[in-house]
Backbone as CSV, one residue per row, in Angstrom:
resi,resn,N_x,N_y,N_z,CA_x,CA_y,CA_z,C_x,C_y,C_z
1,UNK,56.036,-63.702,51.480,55.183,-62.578,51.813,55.636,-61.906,53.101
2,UNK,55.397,-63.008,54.354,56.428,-62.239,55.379,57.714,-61.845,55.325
3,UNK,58.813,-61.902,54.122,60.026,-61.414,54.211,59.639,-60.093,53.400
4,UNK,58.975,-59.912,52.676,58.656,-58.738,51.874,58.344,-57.733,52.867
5,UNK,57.260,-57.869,53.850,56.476,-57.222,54.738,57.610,-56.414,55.889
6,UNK,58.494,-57.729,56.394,59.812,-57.154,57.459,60.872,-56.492,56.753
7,UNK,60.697,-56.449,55.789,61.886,-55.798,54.524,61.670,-54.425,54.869
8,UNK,60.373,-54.245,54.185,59.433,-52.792,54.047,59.298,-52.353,55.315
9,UNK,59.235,-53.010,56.582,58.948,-52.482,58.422,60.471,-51.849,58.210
10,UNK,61.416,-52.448,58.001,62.952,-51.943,58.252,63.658,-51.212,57.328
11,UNK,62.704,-50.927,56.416,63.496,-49.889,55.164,63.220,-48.422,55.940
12,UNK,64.384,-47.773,56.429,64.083,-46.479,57.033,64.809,-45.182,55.789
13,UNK,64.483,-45.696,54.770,65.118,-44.352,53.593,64.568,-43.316,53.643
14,UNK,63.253,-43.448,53.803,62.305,-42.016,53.443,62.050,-41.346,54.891
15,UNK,62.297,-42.340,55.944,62.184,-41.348,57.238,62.696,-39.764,57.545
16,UNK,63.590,-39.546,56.779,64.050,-38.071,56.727,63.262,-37.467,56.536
17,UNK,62.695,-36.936,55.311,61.727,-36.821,54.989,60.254,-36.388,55.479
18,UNK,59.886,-37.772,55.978,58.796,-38.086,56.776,58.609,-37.051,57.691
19,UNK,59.834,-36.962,58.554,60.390,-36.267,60.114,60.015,-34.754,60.266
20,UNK,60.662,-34.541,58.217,60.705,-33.348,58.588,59.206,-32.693,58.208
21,UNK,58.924,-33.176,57.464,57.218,-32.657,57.065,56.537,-33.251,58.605
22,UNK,56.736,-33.790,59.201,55.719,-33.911,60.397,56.252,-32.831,61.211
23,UNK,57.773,-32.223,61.240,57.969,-30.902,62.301,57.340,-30.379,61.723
24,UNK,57.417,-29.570,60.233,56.963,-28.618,60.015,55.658,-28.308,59.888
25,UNK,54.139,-29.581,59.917,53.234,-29.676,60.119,52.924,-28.861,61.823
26,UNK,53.684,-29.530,63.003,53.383,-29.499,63.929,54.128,-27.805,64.052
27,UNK,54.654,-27.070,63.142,55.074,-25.760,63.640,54.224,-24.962,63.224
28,UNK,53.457,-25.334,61.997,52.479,-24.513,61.174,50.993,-24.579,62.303
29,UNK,50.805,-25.693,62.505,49.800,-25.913,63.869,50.160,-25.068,64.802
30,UNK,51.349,-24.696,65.328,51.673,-23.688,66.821,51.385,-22.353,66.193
31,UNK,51.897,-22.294,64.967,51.726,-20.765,64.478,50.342,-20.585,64.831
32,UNK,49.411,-21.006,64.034,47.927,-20.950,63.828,47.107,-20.904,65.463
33,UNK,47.797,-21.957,66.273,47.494,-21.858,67.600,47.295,-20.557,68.470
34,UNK,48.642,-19.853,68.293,49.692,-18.737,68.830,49.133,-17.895,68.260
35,UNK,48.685,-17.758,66.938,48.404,-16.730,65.653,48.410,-15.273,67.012
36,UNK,47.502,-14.948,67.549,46.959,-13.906,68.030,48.152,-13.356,69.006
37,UNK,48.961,-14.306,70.026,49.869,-13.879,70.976,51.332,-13.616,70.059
38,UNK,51.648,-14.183,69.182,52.797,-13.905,68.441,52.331,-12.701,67.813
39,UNK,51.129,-12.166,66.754,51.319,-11.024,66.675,51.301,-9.718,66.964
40,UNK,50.912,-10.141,68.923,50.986,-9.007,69.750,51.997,-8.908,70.115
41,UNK,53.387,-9.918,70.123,54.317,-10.059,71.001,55.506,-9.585,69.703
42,UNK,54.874,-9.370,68.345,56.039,-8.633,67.320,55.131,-7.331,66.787
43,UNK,54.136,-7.043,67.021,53.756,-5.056,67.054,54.484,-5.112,68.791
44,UNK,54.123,-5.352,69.665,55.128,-4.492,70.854,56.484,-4.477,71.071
45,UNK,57.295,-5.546,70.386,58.263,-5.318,69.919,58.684,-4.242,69.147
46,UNK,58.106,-4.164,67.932,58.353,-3.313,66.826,57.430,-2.176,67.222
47,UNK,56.965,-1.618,67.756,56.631,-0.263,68.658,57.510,0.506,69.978
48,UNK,57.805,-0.936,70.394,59.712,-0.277,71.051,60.480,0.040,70.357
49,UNK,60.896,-0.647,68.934,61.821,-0.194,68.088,61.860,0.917,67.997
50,UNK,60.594,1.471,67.458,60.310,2.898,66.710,60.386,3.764,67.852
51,UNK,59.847,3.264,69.334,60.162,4.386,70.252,61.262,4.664,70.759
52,UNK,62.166,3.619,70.565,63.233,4.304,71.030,64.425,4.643,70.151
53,UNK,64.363,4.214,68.849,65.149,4.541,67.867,64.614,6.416,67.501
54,UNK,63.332,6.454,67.797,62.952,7.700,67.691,63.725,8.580,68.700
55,UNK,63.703,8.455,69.901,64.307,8.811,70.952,65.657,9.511,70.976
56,UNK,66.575,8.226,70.068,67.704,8.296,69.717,67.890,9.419,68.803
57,UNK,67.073,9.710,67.928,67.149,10.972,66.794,66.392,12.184,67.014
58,UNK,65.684,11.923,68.014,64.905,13.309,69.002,63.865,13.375,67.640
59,UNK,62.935,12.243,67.125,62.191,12.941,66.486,60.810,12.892,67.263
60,UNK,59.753,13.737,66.676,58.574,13.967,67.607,57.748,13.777,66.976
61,UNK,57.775,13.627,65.671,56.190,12.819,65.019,55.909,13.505,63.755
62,UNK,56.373,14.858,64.090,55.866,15.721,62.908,56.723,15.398,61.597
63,UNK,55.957,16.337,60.652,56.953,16.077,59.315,58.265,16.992,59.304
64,UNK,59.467,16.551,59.432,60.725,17.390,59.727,60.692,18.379,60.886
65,UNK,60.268,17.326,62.087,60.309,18.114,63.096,61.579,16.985,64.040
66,UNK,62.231,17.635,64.218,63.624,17.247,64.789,63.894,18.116,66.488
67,UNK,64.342,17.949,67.080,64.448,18.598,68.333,65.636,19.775,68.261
């Protein structure tokens, strides 16, 4: 019974596995944490994009209004 028991303590096959579903548990937790600051921190990102890619093409908002 005790050789069965220290067999099974030292069988490390499925630890891969294990490892990686516990990161990806603990990343899905930060998301959910973060939820609110990550999706302020990718609209102000992606509101620089548009302002300055706009910039770059002189557009001004309107429909086919070009500089």
């Amino acid at each position: 019974m005790r050789a069965g028991i220290r067999e099974f303590w030292k069988d490390e096959s499925g630890m891969g596995t294990v490892e990686i579903i516990l990161i990806i548990v603990v990343l899905i937790g930060l998301v959910i944490i973060f939820k609110k600051q990550i999706n302020d921190l990718v609209t102000k990102i992606f509101k620089k994009i548009t302002s300055e890619s706009n910039q770059i093409i002189g557009w001004r908002g309107g429909p086919h209004t070009f500089v």
